[in-house]
N, C-alpha and C positions, 0 to 999 in steps of 0.2 A: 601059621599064626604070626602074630606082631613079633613074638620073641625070637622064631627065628629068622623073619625078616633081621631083626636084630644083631642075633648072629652071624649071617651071611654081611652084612653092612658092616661088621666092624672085625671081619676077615680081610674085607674089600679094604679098610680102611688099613691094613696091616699089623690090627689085634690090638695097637695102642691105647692110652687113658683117653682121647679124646672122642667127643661126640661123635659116633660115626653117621652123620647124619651126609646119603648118598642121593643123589637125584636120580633115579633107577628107572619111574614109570611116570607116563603119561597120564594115568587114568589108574585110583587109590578106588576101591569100592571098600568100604565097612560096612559089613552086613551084622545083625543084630546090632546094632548101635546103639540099642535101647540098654544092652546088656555089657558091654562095652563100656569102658571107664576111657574119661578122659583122657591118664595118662599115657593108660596104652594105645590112642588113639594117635596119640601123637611121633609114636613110634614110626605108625605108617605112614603120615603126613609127611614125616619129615622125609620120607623117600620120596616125593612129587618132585617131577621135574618143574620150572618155573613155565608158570603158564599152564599147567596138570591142570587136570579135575580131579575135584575129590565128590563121591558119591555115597551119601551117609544113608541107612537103609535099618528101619527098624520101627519098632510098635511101642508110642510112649504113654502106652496102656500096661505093657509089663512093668515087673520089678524092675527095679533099680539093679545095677550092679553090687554084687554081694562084696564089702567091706570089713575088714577085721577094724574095729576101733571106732572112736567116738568122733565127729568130727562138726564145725557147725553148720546146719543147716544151710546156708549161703556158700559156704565151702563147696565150689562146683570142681575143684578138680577129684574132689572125691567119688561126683553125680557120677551118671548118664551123658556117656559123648553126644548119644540124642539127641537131650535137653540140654544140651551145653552149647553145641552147634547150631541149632533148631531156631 
């Protein structure tokens, strides 16, 4: 999952307050991404090496990613990394 990609990154980083944002892989695949919220999307992004691909993979026929809170309409970091990226 994103989160312990997360974890493992800010081990690598030596557990600090700062972004442990690692250039780890060549090639990021997001699968359901329809399902998949932006922010956590961006977790995995930010492990792309420069020059990576990123490969978003999802059906923007499903739900939305499930939300606790109100948020507005236009407000896409709350969307679908899908429909964000798409």
């Amino acid at each position: 999952t994103v989160w312990s990609l997360w974890k493992q990154m800010r081990a690598l980083n030596g557990g600090g307050d700062a972004p442990p944002v690692r250039p780890l892989f060549d090639v990021v695949v997001v699968d359901e991404a329809s399902l998949n919220g932006v922010a956590d999307s961006l977790i995995a992004l930010s492990a792309v090496r420069a020059g990576g691909r990123v490969l978003f993979l999802g059906d923007d026929k499903q739900l939305a990613p499930i939300v606790h809170g109100s948020y507005e309409a236009d407000d896409t970091l709350f969307g679908s990394a899908f429909g964000h990226f798409a």
